[in-house]
C-alpha positions as CSV (number, residue, x, y, z in Angstrom):
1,X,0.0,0.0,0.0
2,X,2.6,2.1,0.8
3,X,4.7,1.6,-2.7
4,X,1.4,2.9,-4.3
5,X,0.8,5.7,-2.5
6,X,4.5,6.8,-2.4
7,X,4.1,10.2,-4.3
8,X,0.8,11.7,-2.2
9,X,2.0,14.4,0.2
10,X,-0.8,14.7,3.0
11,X,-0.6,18.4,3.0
12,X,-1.5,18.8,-0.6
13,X,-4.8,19.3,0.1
14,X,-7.0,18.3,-2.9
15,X,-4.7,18.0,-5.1
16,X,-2.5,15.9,-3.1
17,X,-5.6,13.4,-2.6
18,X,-6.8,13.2,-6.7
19,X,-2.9,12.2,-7.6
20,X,-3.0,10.0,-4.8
21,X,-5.9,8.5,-6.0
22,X,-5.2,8.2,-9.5
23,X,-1.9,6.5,-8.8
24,X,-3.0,4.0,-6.3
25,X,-6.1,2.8,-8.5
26,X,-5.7,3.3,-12.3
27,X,-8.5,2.5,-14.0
28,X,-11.1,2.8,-11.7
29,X,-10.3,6.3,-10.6
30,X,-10.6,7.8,-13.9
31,X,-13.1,10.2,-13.8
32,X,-13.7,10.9,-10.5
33,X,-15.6,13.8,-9.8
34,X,-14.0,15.4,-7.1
35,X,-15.9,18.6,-6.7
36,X,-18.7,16.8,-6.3
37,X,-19.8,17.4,-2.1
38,X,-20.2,13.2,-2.3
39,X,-16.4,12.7,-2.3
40,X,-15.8,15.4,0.4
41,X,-14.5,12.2,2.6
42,X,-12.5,9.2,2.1
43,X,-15.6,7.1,2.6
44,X,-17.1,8.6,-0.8
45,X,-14.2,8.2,-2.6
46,X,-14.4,4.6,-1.4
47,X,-17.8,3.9,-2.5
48,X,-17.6,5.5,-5.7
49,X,-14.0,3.5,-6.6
50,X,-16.1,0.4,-5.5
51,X,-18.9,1.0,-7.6
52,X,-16.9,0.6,-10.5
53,X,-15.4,-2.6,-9.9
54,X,-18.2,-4.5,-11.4
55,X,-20.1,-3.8,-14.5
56,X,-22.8,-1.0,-14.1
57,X,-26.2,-1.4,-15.8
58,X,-25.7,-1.9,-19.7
59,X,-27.3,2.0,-19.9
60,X,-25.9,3.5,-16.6
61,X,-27.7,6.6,-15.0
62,X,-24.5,8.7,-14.6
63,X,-26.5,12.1,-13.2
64,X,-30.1,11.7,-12.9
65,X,-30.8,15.7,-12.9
66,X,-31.8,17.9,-15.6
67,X,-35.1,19.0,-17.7
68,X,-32.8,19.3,-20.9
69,X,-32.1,17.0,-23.5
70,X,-30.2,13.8,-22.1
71,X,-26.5,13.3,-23.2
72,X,-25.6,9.8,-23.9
73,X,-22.1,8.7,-24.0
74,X,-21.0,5.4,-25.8
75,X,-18.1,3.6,-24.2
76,X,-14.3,4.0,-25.2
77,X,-12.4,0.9,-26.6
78,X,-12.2,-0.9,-23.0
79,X,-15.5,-1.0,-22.7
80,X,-16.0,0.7,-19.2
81,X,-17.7,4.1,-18.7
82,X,-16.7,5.3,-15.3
83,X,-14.5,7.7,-16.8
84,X,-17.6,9.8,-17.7
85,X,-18.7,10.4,-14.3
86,X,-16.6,13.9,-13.6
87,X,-18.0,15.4,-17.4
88,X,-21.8,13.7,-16.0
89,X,-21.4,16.0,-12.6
90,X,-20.5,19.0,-14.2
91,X,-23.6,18.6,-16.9
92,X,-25.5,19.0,-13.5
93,X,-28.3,20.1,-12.8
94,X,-29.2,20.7,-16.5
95,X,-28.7,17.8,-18.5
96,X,-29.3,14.3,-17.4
97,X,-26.5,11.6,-18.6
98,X,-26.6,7.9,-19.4
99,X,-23.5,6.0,-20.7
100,X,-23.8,2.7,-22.5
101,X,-21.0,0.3,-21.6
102,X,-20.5,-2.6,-23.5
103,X,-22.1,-6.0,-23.3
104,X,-19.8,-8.8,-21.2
105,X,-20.4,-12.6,-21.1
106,X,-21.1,-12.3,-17.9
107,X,-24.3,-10.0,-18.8
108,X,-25.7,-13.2,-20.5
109,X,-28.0,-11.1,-22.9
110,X,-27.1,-12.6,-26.7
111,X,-25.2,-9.4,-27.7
112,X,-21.5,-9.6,-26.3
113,X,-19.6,-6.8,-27.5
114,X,-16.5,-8.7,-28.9
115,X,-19.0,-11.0,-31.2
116,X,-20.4,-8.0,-32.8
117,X,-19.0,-8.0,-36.8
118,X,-19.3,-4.2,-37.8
119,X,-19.2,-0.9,-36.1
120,X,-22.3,-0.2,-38.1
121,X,-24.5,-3.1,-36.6
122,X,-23.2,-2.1,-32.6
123,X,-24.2,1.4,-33.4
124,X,-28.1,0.2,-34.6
125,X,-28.0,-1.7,-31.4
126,X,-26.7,1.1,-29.4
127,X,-30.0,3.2,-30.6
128,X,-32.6,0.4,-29.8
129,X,-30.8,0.8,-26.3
130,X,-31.2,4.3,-26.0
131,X,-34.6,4.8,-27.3
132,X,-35.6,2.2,-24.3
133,X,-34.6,5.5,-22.0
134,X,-35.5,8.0,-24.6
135,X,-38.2,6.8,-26.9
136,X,-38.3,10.3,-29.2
137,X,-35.8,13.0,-30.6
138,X,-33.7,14.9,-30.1
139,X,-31.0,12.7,-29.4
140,X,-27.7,13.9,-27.8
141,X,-24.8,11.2,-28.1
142,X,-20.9,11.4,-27.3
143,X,-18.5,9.8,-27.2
144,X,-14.5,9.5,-26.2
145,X,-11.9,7.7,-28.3
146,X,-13.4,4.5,-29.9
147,X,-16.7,5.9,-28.4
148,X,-17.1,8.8,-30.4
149,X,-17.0,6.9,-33.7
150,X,-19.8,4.9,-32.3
151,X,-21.5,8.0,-31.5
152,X,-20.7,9.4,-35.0
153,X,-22.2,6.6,-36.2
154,X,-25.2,6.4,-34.3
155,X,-26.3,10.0,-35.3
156,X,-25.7,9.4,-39.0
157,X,-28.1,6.6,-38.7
158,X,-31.0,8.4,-36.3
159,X,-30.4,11.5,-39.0
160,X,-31.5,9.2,-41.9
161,X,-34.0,7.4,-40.4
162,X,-35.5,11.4,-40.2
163,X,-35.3,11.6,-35.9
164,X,-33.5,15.2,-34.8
165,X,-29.9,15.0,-33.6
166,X,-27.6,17.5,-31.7
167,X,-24.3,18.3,-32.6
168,X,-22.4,15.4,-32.0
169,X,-19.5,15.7,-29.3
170,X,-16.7,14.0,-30.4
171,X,-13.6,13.4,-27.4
172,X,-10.5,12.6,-29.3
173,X,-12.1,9.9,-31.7
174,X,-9.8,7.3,-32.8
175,X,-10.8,6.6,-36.4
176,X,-8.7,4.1,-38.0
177,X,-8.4,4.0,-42.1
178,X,-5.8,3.9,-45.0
179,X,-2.3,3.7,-43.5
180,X,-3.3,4.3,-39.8
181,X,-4.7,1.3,-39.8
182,X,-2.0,-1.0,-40.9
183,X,0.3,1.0,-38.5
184,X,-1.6,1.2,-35.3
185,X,-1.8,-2.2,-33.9
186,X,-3.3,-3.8,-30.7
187,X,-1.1,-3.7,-28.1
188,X,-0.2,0.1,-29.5
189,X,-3.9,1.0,-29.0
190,X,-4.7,-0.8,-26.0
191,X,-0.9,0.8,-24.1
192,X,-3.9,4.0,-23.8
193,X,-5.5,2.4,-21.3
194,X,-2.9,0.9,-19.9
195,X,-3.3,-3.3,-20.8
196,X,-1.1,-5.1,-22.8
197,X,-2.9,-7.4,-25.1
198,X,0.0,-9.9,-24.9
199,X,-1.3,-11.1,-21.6
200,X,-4.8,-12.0,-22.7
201,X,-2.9,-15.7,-24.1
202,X,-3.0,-16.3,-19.9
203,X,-6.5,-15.7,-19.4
204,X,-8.2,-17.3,-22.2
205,X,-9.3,-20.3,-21.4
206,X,-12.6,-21.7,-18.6
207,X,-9.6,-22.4,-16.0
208,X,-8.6,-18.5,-15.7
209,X,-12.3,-17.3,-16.4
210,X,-13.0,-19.4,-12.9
211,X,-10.0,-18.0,-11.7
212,X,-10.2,-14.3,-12.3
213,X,-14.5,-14.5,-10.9
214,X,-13.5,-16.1,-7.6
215,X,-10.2,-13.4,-7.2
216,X,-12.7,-11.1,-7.6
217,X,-15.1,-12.3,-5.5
218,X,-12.7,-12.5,-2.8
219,X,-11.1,-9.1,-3.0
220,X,-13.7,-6.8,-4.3
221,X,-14.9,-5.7,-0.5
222,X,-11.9,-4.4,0.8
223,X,-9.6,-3.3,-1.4
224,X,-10.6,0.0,-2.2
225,X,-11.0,0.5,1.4
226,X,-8.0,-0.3,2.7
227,X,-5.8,2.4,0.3
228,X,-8.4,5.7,1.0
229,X,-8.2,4.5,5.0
230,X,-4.8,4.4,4.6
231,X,-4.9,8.1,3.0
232,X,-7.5,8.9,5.5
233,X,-4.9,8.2,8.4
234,X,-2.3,10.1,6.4
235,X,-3.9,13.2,6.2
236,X,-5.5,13.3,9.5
237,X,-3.7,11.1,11.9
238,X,-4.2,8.0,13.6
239,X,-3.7,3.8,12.6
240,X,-2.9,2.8,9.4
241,X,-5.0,-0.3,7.9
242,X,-4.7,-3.2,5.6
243,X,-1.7,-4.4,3.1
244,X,-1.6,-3.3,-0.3
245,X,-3.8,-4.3,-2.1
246,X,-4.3,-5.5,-6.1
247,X,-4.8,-2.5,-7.9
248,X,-6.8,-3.4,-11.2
249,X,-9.0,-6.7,-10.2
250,X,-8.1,-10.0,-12.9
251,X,-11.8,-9.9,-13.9
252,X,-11.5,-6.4,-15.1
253,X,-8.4,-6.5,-16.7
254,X,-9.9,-9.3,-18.8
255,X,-13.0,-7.7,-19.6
256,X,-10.9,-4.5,-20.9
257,X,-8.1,-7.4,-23.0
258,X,-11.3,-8.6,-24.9
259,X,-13.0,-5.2,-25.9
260,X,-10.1,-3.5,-26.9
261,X,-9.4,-6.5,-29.0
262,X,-12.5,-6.2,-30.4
263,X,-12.8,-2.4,-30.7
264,X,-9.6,-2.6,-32.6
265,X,-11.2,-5.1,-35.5
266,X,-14.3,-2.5,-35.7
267,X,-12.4,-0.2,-36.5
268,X,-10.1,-1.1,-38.9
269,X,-13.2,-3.0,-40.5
270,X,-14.9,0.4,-40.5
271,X,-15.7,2.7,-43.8
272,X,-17.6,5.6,-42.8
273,X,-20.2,7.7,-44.6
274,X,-20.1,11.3,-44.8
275,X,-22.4,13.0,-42.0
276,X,-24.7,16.2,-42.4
277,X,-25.3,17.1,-39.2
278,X,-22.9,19.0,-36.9
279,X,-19.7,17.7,-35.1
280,X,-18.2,19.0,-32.4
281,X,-14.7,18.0,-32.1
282,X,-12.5,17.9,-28.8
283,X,-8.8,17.6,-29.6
284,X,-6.0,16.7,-27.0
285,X,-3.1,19.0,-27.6
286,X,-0.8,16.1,-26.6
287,X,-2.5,13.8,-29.0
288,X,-1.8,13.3,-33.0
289,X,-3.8,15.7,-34.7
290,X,-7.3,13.7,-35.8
291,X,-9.1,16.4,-37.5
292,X,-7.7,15.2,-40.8
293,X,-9.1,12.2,-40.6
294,X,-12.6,13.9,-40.4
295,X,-12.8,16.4,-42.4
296,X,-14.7,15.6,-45.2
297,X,-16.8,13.5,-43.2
298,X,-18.1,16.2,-41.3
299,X,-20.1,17.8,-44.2
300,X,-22.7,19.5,-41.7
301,X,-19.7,21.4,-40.3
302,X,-16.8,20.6,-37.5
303,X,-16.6,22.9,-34.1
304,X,-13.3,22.4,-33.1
305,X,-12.3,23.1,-29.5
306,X,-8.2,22.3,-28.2
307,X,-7.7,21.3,-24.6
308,X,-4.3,21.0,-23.2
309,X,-3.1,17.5,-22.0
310,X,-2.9,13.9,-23.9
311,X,-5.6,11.1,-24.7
312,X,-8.7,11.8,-23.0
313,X,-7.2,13.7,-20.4
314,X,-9.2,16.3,-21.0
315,X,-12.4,14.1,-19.2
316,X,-10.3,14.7,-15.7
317,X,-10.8,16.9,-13.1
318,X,-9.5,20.2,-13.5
319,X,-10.0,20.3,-17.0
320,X,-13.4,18.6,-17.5
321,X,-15.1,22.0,-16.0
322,X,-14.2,23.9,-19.1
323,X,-15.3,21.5,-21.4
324,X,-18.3,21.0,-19.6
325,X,-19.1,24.4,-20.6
326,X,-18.8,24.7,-23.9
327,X,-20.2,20.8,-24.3
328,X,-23.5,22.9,-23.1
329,X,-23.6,25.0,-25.3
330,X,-23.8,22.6,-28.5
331,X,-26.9,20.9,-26.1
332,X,-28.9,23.6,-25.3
């Protein structure tokens, strides 16, 4: 516990606390909202780390607040959506948000993301979804990396069927084509969110699936417990708890091998149409430049909007306040 947590300096206030955070859990602290009064304590931070552990509902209520049209954000290529939750808080109390994740074995529903066959058929799928929550128009759909295309997708087809669409928000969309597909491979791709692909030979078989559900099983209670007491106690004095404990669970680190696998082949298998509705595009200014690639799909006309930082980096807390804002704007 300690190793993890060796960079957090207790009298770094807030600050101190997200890096600590961030470093000790990976994954599963992306997108933490921490303005939000709910992690004013170590206990909320706890619950809301925990939370995301184990897959959410297939369309997950991120905020529940708001008169406005609903925003609904489409997964990235790992499948998970907790890294929406800080943009979801600042769309508060305005816009409700919902954020389709991606379909697991484990769900046992028939449509498992990695056996979809084109981009095109998950997006159709992804609409039926959302129309369960919001039968009519207009639809407001986003989407980060492998998400946006999804979402880009998704409004072409609504626009053609005739229903109204927003300007879509687009966060650093990986769109893979020509030459960027041959060179960007798997374990390239997948080093964004951290997972190396080469390990998924380990896991795929009914032993490790067995193995990874009961290592879950067995850890999921207290592991996110014993790092924020153990910041807790930093900060404020008094016993420290626990032993370090295993960072990114085996059961999640398998879900996340298998989708990015499979969001990869979408991808590359993808041929996009040219859209007439509106784009709004977020570019990283540490990322390679993907309005190129875009271009001359977006005939209905690109906003483009810079935000300091690398891939998706602009979804954390401090920076996901500012493009909160202007992500308002295109859904009012």
């Amino acid at each position: 516990m300690r190793e993890a947590l060796a960079g957090y300096d207790p009298t770094g206030g807030r600050d101190g606390l997200m890096a600590a955070v961030r470093a000790a859990f990976g994954v599963p602290a992306e997108g933490l909202p921490f303005a939000d009064p709910a992690l004013s304590n170590t206990e909320g931070i706890c619950r809301q780390i925990e939370a995301n552990l184990q897959p959410s509902p297939l369309v997950a209520c991120l905020q529940p607040d708001g008169t406005k049209v609903p925003l609904f954000l489409i997964h990235a290529g790992a499948g998970y959506v907790f890294f929406y939750r800080a943009l979801a808080s600042h769309l508060a109390p305005d816009h409700p948000v919902f954020a389709i994740r991606a379909e697991t074995e484990a769900d046992s529903l028939g449509h498992r993301f990695d056996r979809w066959q084109s981009l095109e058929q998950l997006a159709a799928h992804y609409i039926a979804r959302m129309k369960v929550v919001q039968p009519r128009g207009p639809y407001a759909m986003g989407g980060g990396s492998f998400g946006g295309v999804v979402a880009f997708e998704m409004a072409r087809q609504l626009r053609a069927s005739g229903d109204s669409v927003r300007p879509v928000l687009l966060f650093c969309p990986e769109l893979l084509t020509g030459q960027r597909a041959a060179d960007l491979t798997e374990r390239r791709l997948s080093q964004r969110v951290g997972f190396h692909l080469t390990a998924a030979s380990q896991l795929e078989t009914g032993q490790a699936l067995r193995y990874v559900s009961s290592k879950i099983l067995n850890n999921v209670g207290s592991e996110a417990l014993g790092v924020i007491r153990w910041i807790r106690d930093k900060s404020g004095g008094g016993k420290q708890h626990g032993a370090k404990p295993e960072l990114l669970s085996p059961e999640l680190t398998y879900r996340c091998i298998v989708n990015m696998r499979a969001s990869v082949r979408l991808l590359v298998k993808y041929r996009p149409e040219p859209y007439e509705g509106r784009t709004v595009m977020f570019r990283g200014t540490g990322d390679r430049d993907p309005v190129p690639d875009w271009e001359e799909l977006a005939l209905g006309g690109m906003h483009l909007h810079d935000a300091p930082g690398g891939h998706l980096e602009m979804l954390e807390e401090p920076l996901v306040g500012s493009i909160a804002a202007v992500a308002k704007q295109y859904l009012a």
